[in-house]
PDB file of N, CA, C and O in Angstrom:
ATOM      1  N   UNK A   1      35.246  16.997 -68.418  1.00  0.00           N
ATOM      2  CA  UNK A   1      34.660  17.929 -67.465  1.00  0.00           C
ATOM      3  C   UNK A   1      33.136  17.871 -67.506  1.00  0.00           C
ATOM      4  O   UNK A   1      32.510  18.498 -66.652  1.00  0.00           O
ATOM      5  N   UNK A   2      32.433  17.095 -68.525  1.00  0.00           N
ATOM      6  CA  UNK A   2      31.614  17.664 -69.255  1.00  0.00           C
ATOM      7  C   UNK A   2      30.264  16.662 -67.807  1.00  0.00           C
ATOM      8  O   UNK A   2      29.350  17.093 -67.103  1.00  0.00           O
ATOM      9  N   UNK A   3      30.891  15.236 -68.009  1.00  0.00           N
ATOM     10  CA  UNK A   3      30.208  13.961 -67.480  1.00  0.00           C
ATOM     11  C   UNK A   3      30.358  14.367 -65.725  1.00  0.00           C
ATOM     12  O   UNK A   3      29.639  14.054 -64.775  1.00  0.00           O
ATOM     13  N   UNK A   4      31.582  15.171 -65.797  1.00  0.00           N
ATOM     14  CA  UNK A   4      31.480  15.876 -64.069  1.00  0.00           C
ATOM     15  C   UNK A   4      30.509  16.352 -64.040  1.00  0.00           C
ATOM     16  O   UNK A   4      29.587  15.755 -63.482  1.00  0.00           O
ATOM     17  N   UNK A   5      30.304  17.593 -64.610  1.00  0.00           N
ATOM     18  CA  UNK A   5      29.423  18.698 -64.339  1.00  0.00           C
ATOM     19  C   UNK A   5      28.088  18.337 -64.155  1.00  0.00           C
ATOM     20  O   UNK A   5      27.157  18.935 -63.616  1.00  0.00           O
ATOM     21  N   UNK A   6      28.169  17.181 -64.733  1.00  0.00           N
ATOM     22  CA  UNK A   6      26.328  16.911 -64.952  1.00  0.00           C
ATOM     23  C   UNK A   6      26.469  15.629 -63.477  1.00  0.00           C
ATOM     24  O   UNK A   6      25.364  15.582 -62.936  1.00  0.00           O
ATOM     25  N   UNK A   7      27.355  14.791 -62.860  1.00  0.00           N
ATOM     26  CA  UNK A   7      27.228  14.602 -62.118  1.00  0.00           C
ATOM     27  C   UNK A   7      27.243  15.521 -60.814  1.00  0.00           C
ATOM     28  O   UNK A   7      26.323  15.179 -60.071  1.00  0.00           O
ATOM     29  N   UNK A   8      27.924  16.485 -60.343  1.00  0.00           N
ATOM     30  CA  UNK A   8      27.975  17.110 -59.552  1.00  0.00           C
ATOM     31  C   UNK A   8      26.705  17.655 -59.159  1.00  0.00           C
ATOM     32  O   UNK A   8      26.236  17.482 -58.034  1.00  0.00           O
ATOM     33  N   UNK A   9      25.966  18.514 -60.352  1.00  0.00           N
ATOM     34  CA  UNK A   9      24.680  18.882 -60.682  1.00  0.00           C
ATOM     35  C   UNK A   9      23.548  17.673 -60.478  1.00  0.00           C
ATOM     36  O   UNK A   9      22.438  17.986 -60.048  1.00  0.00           O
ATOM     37  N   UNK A  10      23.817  16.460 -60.759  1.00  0.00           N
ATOM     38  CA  UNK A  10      23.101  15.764 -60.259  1.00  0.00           C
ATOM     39  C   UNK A  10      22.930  15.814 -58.975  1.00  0.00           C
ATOM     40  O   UNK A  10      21.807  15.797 -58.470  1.00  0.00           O
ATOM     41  N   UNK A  11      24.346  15.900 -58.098  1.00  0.00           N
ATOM     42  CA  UNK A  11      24.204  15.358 -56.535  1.00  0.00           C
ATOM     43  C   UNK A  11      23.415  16.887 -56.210  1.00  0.00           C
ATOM     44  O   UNK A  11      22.396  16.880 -55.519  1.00  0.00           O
ATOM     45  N   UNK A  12      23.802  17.792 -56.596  1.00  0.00           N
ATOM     46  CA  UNK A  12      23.423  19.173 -55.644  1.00  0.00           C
ATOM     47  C   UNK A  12      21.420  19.301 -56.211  1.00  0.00           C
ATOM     48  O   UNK A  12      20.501  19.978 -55.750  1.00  0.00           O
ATOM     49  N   UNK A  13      21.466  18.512 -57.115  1.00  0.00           N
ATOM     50  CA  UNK A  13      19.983  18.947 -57.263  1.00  0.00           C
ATOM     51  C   UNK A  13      19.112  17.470 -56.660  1.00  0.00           C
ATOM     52  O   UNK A  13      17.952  17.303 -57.035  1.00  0.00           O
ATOM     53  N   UNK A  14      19.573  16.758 -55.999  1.00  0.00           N
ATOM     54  CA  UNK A  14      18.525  15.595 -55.155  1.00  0.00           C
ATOM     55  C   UNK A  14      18.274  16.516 -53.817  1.00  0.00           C
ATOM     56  O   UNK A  14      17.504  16.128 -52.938  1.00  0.00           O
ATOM     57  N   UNK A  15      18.955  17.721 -53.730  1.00  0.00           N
ATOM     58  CA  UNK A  15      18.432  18.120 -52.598  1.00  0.00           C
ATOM     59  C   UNK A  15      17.134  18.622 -52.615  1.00  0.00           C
ATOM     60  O   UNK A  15      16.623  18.919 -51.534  1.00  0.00           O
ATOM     61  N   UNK A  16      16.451  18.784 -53.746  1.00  0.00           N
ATOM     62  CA  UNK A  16      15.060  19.004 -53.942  1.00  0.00           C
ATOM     63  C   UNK A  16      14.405  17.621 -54.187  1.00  0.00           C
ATOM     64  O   UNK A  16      13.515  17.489 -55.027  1.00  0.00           O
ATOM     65  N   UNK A  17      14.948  16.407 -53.298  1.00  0.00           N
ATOM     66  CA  UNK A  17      14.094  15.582 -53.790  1.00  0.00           C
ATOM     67  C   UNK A  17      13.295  15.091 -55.118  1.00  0.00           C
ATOM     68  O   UNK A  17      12.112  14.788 -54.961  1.00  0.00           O
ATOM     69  N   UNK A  18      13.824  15.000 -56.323  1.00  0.00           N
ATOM     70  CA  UNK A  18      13.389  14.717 -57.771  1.00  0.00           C
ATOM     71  C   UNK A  18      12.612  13.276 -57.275  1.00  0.00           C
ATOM     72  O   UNK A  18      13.051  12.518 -56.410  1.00  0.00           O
ATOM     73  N   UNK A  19      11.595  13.130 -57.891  1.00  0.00           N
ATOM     74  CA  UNK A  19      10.970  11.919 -57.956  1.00  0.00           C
ATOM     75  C   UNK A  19      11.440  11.649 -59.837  1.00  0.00           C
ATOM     76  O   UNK A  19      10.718  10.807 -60.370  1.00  0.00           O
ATOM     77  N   UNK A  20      12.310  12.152 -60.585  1.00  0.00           N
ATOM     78  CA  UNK A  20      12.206  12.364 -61.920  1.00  0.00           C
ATOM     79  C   UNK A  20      13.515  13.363 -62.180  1.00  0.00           C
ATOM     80  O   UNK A  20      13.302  14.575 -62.161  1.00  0.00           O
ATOM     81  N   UNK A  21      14.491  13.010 -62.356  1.00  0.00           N
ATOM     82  CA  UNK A  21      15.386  14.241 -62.936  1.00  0.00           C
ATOM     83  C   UNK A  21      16.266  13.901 -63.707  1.00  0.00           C
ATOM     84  O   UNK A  21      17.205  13.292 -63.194  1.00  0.00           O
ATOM     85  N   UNK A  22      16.319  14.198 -65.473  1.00  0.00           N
ATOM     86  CA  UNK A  22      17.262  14.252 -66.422  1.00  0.00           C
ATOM     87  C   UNK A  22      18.295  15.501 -66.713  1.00  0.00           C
ATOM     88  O   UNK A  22      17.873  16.657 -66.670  1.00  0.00           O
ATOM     89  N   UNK A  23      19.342  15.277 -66.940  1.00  0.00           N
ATOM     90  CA  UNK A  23      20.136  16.209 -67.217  1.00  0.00           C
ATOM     91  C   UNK A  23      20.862  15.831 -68.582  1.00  0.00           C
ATOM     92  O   UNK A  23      21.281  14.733 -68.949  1.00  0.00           O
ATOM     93  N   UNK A  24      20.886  16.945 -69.165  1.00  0.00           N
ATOM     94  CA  UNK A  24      21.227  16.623 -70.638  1.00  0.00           C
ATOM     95  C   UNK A  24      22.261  17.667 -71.224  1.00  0.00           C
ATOM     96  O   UNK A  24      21.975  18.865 -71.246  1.00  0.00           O
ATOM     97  N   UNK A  25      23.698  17.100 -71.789  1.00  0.00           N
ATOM     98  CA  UNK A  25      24.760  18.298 -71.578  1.00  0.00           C
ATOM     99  C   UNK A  25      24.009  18.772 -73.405  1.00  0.00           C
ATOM    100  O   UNK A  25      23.368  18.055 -74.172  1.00  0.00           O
ATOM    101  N   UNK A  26      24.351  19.907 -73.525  1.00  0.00           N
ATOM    102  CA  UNK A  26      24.146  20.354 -74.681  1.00  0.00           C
ATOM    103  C   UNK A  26      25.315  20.997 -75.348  1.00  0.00           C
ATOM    104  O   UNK A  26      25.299  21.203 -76.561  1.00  0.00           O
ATOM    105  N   UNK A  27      26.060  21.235 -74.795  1.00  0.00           N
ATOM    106  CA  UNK A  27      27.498  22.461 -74.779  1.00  0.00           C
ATOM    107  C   UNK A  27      27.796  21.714 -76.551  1.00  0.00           C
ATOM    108  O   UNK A  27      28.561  22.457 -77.167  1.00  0.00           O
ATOM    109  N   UNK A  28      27.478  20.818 -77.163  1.00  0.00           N
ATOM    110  CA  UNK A  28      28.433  20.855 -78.430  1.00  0.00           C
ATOM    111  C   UNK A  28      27.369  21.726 -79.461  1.00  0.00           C
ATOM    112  O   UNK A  28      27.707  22.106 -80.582  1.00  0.00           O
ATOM    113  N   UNK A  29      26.263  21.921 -78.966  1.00  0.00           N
ATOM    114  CA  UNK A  29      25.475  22.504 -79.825  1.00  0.00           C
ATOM    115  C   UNK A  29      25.074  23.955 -79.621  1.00  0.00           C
ATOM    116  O   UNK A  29      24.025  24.555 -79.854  1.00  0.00           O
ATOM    117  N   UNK A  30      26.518  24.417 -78.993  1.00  0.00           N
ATOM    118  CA  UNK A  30      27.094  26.101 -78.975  1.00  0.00           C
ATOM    119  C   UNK A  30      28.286  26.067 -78.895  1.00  0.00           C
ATOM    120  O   UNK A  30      28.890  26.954 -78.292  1.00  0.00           O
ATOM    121  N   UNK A  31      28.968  24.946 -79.534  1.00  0.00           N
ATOM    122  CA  UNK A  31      30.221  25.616 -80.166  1.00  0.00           C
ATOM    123  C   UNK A  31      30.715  26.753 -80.551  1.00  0.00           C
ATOM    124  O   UNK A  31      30.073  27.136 -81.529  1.00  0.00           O
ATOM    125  N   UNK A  32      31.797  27.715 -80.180  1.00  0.00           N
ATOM    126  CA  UNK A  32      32.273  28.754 -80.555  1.00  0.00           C
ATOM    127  C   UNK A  32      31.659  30.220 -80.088  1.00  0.00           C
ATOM    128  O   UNK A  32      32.020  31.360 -80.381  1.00  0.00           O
ATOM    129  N   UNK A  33      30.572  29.728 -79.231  1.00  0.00           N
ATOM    130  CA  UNK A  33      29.503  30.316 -78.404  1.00  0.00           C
ATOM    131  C   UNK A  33      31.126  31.330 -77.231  1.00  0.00           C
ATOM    132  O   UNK A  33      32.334  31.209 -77.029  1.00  0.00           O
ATOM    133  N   UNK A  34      29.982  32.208 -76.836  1.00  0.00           N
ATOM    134  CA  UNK A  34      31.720  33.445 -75.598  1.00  0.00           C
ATOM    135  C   UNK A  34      31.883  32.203 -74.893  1.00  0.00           C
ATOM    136  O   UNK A  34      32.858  31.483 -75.111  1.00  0.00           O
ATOM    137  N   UNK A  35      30.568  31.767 -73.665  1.00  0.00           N
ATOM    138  CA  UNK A  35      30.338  30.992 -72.677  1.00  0.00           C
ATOM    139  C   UNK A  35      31.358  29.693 -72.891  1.00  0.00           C
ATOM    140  O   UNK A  35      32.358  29.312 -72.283  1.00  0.00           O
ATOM    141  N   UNK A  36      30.695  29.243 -73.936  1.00  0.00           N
ATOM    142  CA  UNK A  36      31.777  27.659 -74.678  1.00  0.00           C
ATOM    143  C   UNK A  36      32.912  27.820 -74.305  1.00  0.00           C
ATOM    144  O   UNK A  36      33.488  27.150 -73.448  1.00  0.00           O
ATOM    145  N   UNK A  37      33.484  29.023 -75.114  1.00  0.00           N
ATOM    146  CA  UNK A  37      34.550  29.580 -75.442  1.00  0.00           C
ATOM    147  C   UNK A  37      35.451  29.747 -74.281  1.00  0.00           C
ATOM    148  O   UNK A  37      36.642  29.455 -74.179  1.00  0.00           O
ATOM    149  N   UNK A  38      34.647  30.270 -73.437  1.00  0.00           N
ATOM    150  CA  UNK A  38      35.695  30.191 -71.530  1.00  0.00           C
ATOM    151  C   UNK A  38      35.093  29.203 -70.943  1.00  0.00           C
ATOM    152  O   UNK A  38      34.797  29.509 -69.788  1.00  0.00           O
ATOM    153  N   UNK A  39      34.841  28.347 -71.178  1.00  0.00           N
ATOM    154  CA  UNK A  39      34.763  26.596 -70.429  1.00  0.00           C
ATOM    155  C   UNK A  39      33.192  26.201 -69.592  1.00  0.00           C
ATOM    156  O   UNK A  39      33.023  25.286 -68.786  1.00  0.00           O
ATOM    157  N   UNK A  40      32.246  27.120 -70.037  1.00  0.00           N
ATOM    158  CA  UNK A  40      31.443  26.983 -69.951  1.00  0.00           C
ATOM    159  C   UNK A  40      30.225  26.148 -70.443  1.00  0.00           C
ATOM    160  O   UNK A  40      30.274  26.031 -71.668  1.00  0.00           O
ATOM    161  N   UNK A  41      29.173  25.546 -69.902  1.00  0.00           N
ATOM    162  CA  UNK A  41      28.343  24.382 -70.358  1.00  0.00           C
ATOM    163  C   UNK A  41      27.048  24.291 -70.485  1.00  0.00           C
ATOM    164  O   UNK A  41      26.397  24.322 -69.440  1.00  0.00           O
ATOM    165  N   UNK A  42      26.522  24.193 -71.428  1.00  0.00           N
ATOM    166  CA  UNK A  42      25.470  24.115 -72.178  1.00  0.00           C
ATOM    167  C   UNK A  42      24.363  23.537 -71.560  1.00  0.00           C
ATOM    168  O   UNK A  42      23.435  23.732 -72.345  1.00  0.00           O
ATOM    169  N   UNK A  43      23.909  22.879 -70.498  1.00  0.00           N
ATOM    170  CA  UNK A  43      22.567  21.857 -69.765  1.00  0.00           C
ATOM    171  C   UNK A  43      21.113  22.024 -69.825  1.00  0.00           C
ATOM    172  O   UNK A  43      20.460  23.067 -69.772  1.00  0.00           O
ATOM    173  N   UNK A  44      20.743  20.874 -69.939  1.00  0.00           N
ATOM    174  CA  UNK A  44      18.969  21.512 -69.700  1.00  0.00           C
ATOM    175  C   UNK A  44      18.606  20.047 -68.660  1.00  0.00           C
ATOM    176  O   UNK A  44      18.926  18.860 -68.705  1.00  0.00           O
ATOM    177  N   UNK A  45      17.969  20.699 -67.967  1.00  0.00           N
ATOM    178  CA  UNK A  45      17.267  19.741 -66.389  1.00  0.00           C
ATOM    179  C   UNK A  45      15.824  19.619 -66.666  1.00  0.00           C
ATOM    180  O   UNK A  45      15.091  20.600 -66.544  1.00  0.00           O
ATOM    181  N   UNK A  46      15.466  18.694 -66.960  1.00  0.00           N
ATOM    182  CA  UNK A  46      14.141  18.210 -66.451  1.00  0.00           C
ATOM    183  C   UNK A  46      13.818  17.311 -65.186  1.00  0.00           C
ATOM    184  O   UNK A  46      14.183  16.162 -64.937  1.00  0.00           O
ATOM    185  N   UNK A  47      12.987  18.223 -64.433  1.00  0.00           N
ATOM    186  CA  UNK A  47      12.879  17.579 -63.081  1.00  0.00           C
ATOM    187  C   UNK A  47      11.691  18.058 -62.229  1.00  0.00           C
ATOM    188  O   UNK A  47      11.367  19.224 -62.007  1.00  0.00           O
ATOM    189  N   UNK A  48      10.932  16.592 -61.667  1.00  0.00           N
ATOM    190  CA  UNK A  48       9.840  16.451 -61.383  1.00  0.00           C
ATOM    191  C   UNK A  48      10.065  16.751 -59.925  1.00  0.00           C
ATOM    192  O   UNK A  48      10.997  16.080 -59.481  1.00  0.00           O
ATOM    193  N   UNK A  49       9.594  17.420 -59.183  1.00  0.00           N
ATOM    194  CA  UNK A  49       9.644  16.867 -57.018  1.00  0.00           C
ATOM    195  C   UNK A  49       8.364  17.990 -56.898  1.00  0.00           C
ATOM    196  O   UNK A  49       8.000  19.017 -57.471  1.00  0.00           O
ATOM    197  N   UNK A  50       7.890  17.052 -55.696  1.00  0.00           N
ATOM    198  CA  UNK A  50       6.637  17.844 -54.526  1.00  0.00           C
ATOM    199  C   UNK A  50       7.241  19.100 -54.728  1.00  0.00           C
ATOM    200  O   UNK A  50       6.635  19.797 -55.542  1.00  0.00           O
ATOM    201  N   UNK A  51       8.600  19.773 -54.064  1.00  0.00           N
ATOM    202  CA  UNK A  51       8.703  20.771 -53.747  1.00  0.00           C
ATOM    203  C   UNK A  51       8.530  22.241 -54.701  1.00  0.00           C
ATOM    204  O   UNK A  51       8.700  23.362 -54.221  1.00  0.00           O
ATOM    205  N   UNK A  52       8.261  22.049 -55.734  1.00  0.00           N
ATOM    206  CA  UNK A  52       7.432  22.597 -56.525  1.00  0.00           C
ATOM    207  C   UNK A  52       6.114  22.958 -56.551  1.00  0.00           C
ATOM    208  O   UNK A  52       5.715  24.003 -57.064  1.00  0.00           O
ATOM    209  N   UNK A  53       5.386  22.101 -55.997  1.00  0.00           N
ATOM    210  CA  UNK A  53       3.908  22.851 -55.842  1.00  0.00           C
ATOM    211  C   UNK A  53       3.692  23.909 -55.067  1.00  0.00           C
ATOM    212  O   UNK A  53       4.103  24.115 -53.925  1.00  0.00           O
ATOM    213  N   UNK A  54       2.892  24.699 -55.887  1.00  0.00           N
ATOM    214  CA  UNK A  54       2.296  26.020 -55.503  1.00  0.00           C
ATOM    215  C   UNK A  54       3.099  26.884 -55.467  1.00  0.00           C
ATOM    216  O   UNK A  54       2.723  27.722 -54.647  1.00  0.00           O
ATOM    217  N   UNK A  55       4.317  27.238 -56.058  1.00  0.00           N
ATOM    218  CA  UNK A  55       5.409  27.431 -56.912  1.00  0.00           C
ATOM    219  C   UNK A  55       5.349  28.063 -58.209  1.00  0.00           C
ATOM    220  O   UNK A  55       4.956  27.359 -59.139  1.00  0.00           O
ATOM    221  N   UNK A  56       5.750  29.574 -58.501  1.00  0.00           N
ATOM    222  CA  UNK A  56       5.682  29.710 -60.319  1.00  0.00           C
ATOM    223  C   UNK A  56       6.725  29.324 -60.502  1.00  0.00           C
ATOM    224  O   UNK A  56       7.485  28.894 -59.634  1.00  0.00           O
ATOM    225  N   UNK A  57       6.976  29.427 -61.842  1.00  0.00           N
ATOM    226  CA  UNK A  57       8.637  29.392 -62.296  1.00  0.00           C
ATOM    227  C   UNK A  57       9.355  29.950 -62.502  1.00  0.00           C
ATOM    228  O   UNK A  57      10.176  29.538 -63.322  1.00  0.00           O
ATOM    229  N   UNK A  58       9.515  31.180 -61.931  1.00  0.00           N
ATOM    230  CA  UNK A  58      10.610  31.450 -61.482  1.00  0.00           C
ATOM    231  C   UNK A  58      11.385  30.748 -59.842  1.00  0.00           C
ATOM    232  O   UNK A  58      12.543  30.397 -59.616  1.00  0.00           O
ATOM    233  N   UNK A  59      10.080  30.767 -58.890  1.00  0.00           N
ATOM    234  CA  UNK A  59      10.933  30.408 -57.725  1.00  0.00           C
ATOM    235  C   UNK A  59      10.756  28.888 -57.927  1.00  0.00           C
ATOM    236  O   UNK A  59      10.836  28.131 -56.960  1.00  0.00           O
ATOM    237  N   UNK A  60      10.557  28.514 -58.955  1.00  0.00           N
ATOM    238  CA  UNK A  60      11.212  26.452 -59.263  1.00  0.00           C
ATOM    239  C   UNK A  60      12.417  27.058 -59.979  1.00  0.00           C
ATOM    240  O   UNK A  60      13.307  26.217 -60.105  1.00  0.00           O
ATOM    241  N   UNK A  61      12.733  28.277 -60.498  1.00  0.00           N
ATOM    242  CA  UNK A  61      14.274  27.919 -61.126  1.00  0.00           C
ATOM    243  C   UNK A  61      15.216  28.494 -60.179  1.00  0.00           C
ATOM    244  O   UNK A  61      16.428  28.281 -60.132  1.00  0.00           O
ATOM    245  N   UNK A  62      14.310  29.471 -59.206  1.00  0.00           N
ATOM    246  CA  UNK A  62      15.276  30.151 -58.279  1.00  0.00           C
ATOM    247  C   UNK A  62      15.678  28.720 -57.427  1.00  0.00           C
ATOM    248  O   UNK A  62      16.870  28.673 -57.124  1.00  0.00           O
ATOM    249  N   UNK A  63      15.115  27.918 -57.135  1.00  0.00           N
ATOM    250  CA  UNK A  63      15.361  26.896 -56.251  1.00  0.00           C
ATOM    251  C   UNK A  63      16.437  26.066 -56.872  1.00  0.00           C
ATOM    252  O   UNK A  63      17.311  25.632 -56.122  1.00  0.00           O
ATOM    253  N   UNK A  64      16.487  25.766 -58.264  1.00  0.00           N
ATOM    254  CA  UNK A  64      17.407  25.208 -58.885  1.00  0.00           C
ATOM    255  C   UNK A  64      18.653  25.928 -59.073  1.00  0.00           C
ATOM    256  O   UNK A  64      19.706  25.295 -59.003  1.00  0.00           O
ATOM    257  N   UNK A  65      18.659  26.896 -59.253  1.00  0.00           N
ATOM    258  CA  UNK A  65      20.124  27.618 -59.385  1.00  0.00           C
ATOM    259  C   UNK A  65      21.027  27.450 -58.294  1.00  0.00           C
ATOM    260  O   UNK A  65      22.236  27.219 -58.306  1.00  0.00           O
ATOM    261  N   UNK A  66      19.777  27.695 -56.809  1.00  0.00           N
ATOM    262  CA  UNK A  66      20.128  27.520 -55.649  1.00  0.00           C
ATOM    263  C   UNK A  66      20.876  26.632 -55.109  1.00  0.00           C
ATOM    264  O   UNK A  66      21.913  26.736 -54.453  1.00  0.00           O
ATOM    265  N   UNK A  67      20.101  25.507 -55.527  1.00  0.00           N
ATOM    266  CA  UNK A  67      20.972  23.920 -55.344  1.00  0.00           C
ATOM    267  C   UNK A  67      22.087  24.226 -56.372  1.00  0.00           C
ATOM    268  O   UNK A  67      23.219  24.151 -55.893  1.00  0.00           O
ATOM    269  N   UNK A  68      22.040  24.437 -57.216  1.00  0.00           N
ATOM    270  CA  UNK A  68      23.355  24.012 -58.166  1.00  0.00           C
ATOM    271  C   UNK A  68      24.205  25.097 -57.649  1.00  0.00           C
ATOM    272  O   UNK A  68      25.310  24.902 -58.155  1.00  0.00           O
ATOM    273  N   UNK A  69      24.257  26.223 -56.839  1.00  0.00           N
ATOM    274  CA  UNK A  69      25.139  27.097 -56.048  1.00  0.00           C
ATOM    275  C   UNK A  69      26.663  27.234 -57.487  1.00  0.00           C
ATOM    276  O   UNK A  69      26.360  27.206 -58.680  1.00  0.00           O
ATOM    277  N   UNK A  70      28.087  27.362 -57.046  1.00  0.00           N
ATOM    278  CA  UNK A  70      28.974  28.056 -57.878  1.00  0.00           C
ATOM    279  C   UNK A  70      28.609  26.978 -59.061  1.00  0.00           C
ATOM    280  O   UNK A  70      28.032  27.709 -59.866  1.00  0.00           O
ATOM    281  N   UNK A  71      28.611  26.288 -59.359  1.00  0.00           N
ATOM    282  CA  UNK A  71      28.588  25.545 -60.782  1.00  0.00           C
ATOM    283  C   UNK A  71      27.909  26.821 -61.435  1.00  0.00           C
ATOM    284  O   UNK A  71      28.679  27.368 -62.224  1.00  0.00           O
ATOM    285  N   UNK A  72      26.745  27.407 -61.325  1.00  0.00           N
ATOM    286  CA  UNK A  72      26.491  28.505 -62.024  1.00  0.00           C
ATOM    287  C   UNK A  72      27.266  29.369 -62.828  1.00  0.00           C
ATOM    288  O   UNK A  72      27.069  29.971 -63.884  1.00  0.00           O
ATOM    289  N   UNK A  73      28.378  29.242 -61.882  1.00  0.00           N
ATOM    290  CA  UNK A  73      29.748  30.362 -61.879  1.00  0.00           C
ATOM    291  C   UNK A  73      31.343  30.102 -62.845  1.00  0.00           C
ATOM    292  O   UNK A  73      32.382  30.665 -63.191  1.00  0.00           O
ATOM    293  N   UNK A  74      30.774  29.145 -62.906  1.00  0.00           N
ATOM    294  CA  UNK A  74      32.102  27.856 -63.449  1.00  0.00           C
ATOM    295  C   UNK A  74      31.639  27.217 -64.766  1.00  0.00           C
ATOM    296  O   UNK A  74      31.332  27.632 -65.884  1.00  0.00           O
ATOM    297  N   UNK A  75      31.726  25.989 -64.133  1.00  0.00           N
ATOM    298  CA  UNK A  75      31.395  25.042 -65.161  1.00  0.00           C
ATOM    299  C   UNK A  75      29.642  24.984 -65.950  1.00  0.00           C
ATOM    300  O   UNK A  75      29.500  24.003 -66.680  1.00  0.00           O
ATOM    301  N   UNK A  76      28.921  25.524 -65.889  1.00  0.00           N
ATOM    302  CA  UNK A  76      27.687  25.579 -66.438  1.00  0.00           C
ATOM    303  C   UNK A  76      27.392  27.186 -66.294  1.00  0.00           C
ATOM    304  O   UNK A  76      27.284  28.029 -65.404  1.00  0.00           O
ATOM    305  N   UNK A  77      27.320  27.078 -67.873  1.00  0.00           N
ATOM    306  CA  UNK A  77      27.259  28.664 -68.215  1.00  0.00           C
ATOM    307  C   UNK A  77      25.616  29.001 -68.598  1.00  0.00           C
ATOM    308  O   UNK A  77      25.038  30.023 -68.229  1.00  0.00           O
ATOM    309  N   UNK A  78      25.011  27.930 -69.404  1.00  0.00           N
ATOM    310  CA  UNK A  78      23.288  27.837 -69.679  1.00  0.00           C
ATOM    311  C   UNK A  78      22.991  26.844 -69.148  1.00  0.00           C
ATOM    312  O   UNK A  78      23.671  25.819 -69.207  1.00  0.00           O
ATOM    313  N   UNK A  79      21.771  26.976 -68.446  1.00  0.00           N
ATOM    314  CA  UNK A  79      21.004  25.977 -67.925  1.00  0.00           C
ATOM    315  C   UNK A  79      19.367  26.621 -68.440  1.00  0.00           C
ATOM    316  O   UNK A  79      18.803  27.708 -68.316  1.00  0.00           O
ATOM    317  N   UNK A  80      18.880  24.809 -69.291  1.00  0.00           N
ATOM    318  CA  UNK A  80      17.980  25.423 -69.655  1.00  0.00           C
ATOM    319  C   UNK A  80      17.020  24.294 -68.787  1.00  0.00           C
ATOM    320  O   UNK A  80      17.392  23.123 -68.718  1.00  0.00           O
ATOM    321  N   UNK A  81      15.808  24.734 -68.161  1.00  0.00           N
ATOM    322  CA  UNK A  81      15.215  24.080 -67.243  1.00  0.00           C
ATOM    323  C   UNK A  81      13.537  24.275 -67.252  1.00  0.00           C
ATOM    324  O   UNK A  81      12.852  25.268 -67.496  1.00  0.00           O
ATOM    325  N   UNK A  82      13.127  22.704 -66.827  1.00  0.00           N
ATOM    326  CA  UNK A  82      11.448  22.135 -67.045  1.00  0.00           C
ATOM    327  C   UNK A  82      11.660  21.416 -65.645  1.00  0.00           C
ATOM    328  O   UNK A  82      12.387  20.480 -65.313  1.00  0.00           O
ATOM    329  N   UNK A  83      10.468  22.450 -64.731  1.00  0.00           N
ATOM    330  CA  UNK A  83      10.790  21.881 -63.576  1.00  0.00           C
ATOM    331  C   UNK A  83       8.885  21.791 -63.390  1.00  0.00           C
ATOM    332  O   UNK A  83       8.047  22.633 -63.713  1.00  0.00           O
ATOM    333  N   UNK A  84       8.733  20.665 -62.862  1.00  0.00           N
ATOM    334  CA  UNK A  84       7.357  20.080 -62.992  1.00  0.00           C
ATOM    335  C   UNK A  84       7.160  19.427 -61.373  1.00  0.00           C
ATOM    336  O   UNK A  84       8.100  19.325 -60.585  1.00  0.00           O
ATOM    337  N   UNK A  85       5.648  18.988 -61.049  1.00  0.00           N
ATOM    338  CA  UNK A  85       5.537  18.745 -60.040  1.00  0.00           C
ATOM    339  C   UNK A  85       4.795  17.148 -60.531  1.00  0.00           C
ATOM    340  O   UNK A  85       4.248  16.919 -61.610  1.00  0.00           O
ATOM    341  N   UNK A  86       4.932  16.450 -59.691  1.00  0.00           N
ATOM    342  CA  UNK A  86       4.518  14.726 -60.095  1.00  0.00           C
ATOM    343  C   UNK A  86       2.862  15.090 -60.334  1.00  0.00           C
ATOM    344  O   UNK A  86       2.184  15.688 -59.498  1.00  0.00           O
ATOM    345  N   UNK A  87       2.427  14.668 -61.475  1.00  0.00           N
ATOM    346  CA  UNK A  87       0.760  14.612 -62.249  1.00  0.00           C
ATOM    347  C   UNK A  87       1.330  15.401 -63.127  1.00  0.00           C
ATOM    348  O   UNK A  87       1.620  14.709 -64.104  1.00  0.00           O
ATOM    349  N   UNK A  88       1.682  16.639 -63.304  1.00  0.00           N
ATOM    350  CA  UNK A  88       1.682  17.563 -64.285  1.00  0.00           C
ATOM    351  C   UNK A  88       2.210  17.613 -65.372  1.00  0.00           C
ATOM    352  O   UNK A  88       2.103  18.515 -66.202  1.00  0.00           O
ATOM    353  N   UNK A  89       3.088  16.220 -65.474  1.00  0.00           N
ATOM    354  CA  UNK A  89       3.995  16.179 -66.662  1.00  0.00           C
ATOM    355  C   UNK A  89       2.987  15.437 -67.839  1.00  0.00           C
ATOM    356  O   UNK A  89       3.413  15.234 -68.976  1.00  0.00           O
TER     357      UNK A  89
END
């Protein structure tokens, strides 16, 4: 489920155009965690796009949650996220 989730999450987050985007499952390193525990998944996104500038971070993560829509709800329980604009990294 695990290699889904992070693909799916891949496709729904090119809708922000990434010039740069890693996704990295983390879920074994909250084992026994509630979230774990009901099938939930551990991720952290690093990801570079224009559409970030002039942007704080919250509305770069509001934009990301956005794209990733029910996966929020389901299959990815933490998402931990570095959302950058191209120069700034």
């Amino acid at each position: 489920m695990s290699s889904q989730t992070v693909d799916l999450l891949r496709q729904r987050l090119s809708a922000l155009q990434p010039v740069s985007l890693t996704i990295r499952d983390d879920s074994h390193l909250h084992a026994g965690h509630a979230g774990a525990r009901d099938g939930g998944g551990h991720f952290h996104v690093d990801i570079v796009s224009m559409i970030f500038a002039g942007k704080n971070t919250v509305a770069r993560h509001r934009l990301i949650y956005d794209a990733a829509g029910d996966l929020m709800r389901g299959p990815i329980h933490a998402l931990s996220i570095r959302a950058e604009v191209p120069g700034a990294v």
